[in-house]
C-alpha distance (Angstrom), angle and dihedral (degrees) to the residues before:
residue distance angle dihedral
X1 . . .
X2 3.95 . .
X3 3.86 97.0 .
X4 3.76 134.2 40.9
X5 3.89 142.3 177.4
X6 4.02 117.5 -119.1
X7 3.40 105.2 -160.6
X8 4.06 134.2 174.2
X9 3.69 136.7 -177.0
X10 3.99 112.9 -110.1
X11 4.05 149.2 160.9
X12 3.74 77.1 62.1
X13 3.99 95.0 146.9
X14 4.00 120.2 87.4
X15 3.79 124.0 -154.9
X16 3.61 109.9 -29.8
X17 3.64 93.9 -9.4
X18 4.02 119.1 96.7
X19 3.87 120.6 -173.3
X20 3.97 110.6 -169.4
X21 3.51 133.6 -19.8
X22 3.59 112.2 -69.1
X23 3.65 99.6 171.0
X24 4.13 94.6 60.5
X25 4.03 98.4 37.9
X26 3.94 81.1 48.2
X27 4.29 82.7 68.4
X28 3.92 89.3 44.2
X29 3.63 107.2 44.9
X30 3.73 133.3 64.8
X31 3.70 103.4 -149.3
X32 4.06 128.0 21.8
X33 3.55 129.2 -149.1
X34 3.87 100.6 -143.8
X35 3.68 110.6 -152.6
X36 4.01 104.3 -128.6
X37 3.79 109.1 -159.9
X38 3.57 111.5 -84.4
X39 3.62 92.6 85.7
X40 3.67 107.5 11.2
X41 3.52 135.7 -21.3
X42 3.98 136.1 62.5
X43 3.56 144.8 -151.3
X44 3.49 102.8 -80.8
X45 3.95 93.9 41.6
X46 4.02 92.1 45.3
X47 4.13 87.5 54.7
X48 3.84 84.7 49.3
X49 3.45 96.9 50.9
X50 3.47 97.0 42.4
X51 3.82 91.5 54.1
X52 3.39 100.4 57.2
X53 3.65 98.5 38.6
X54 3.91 85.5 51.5
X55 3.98 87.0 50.4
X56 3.64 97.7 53.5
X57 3.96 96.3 43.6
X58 4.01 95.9 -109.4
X59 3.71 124.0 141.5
X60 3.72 122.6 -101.6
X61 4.18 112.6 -139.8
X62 3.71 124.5 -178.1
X63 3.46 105.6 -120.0
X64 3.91 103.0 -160.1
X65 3.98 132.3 -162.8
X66 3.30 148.7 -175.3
X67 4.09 106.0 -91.1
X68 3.84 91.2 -95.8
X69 4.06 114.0 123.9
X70 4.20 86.1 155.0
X71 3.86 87.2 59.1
X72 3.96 105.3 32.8
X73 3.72 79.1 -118.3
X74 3.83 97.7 -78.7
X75 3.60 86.8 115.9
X76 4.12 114.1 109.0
X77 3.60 98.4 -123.9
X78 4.39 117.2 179.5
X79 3.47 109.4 -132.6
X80 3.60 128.6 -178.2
X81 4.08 103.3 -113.5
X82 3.76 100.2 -124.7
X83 4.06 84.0 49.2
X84 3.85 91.0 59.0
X85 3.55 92.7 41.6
X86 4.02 91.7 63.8
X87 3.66 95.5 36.9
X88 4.20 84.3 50.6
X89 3.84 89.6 59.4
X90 3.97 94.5 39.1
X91 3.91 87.0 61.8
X92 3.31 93.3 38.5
X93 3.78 100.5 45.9
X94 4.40 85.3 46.1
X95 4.00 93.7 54.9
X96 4.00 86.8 46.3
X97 4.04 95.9 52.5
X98 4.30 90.1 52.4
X99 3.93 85.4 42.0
X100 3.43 88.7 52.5
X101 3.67 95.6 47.6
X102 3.90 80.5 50.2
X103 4.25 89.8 56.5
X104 3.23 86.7 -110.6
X105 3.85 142.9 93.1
X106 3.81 148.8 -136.5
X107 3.23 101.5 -92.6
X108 4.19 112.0 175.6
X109 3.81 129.6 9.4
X110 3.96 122.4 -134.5
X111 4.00 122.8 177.5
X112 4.13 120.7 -128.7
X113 3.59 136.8 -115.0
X114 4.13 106.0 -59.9
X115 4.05 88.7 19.4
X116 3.48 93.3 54.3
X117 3.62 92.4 49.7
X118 3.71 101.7 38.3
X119 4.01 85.8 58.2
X120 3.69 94.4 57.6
X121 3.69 92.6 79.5
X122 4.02 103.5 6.3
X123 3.63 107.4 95.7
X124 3.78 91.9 -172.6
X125 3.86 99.7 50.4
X126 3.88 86.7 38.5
X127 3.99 88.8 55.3
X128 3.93 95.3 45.3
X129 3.98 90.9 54.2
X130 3.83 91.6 45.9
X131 4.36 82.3 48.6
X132 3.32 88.9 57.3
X133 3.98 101.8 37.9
X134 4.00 84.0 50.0
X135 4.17 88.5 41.4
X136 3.66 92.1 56.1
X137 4.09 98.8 33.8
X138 3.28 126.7 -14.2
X139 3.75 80.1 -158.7
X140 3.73 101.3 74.9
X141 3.85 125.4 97.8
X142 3.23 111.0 -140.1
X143 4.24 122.3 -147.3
X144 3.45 133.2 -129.8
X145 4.20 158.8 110.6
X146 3.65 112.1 -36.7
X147 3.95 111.4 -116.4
X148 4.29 90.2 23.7
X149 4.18 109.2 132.9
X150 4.02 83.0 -125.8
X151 4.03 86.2 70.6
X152 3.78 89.2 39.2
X153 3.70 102.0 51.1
X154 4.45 84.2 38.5
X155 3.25 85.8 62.8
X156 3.68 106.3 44.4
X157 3.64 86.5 51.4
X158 3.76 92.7 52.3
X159 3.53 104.1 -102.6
X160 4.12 116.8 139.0
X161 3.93 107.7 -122.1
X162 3.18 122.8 -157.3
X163 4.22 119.9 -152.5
X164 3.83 116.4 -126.2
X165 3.73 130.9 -165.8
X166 3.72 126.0 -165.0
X167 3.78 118.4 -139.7
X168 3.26 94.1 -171.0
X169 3.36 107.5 45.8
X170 3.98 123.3 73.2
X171 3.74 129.6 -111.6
X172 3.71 134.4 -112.6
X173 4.16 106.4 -156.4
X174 3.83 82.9 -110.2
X175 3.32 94.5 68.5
X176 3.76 90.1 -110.4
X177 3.76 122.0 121.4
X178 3.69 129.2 -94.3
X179 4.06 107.2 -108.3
X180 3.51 115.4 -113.3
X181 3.31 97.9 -119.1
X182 3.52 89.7 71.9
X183 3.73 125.9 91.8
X184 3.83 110.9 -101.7
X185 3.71 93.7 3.2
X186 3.99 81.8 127.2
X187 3.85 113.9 48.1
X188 4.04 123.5 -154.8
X189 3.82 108.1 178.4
X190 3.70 99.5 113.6
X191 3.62 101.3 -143.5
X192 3.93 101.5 50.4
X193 3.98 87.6 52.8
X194 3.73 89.9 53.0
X195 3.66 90.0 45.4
X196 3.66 87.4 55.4
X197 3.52 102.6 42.2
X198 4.06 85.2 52.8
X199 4.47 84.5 46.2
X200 3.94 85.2 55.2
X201 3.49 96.0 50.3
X202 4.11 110.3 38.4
X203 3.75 98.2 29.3
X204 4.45 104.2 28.9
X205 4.04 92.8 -129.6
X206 3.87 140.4 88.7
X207 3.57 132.9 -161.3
X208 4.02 118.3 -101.4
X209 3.56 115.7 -149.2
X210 3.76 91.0 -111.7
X211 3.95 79.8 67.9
X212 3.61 88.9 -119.4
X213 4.20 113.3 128.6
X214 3.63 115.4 -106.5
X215 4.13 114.3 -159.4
X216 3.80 110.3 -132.9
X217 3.89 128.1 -179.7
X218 4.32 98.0 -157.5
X219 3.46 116.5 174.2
X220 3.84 89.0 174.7
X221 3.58 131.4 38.2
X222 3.45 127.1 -158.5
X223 3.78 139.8 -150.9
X224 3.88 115.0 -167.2
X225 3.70 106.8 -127.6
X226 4.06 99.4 -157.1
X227 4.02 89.0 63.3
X228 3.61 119.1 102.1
X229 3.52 117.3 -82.4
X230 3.73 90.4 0.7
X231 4.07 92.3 159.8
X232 3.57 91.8 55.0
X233 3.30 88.7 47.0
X234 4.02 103.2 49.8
X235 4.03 87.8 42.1
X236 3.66 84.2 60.5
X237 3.94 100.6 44.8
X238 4.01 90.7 45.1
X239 3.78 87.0 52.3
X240 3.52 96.5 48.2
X241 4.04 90.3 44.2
X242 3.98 84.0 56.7
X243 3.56 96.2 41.1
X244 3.94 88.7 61.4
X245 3.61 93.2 56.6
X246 4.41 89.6 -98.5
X247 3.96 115.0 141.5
X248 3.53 112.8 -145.5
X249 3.77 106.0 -135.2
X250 4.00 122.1 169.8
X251 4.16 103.5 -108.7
X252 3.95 87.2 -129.1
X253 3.66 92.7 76.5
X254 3.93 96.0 43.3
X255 3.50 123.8 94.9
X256 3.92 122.9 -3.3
X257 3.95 131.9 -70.2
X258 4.07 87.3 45.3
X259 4.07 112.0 129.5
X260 3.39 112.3 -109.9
């Protein structure tokens, strides 16, 4: 692969609360994952956000939650399906009005924390996010972990997916992630997650923590921008990426049936 998305999750403060810097990972990353309320995030950090990502040419993705501010939305919360589905397109729908303010436009969906997790083996969730992704437009790729039933059932409804791999999260042999619960299920040491990110890329595989190879297909890669020194960190991976001959290129623009 000569060309890859770096992608991290931002706007993830609310009120007078900031997590991360969102203004310099904005000029390091090609696509952002703007927090839109349920978990993180409000109004006046959303229009931010969207501003600036709009200014320096990044892409603007709904990043969508469980409704669970008190528990940055890494909380497993049952929802009935045709619940989620409408509070899907609310968040969606509210990121989209300040990107349009911005000149610009949602333009790719990706679940949160316990969403994003629940929908790698819950068919029913996974089929009320792609409901609302396909309810809102049909246009939207939507992100996430390569073999999860939420890219299965995307697809099957007609919905581009786009693969992600997470350099700073650990491996399960499975190719699923490492629960955070877990000690060292996120990593920090800048190097080793550029390493990786540059492993995922050139050669399709990541380390588990068993040590045995796992093969992964990312077209994305992403950085999580609440981790300590996630700036330094995200510098590093991009310059590693270039280094190694990759061109960072915002997935939204790859490939055909993308909005533009």
């Amino acid at each position: 692969m000569s060309e890859v998305d770096l992608n991290a999750d931002l706007g993830e403060g609310f009120g007078v609360w900031r997590l991360g810097d969102d203004d310099a990972l904005l000029d390091l990353v090609t696509s952002a994952n703007v927090a839109c309320g349920f978990h993180a995030g409000d109004p006046t950090i959303m229009r931010r956000v969207c501003a600036t990502a709009a200014r320096q040419g990044v892409a603007i993705g709904a990043q969508v939650s469980y409704q669970d501010l008190a528990g940055f939305g890494r909380r497993a919360i049952d929802v009935e399906p045709e619940r989620l589905t409408d509070e899907i397109v609310y968040q969606i729908a509210a990121l989209d009005g300040f990107a349009r303010l911005a000149e610009s436009a949602v333009t790719y969906v990706k679940p949160h924390g316990a969403l994003y997790n629940r929908i790698i083996d819950d068919e029913v969730q996974a089929a009320a996010v792609v409901a609302a992704v396909r309810a809102f437009d049909a246009r939207l790729p939507v992100l996430g972990l390569p073999g999860s039933t939420f890219l299965r059932i995307a697809a099957a409804a007609g919905l581009q997916v786009i693969h992600e791999g997470f350099a700073d999260r650990a491996y399960l042999p499975d190719g699923r992630l490492v629960p955070r619960g877990v000690p060292g299920a996120v990593l920090h040491e800048p190097e080793t997650i550029a390493q990786r990110a540059v492993r995922m890329v050139v050669d399709g595989e990541v380390e588990a923590v068993d040590g045995s190879v796992v093969a992964i297909s990312a077209q994305s890669i992403c950085v999580h921008g609440d981790t300590p020194d996630a700036v330094r960190i995200v510098q590093l991976v991009r310059q590693k990426l270039v280094d190694n001959g990759i061109n960072l290129h915002r997935f939204t623009s790859l490939g055909n049936g993308s909005p533009s």
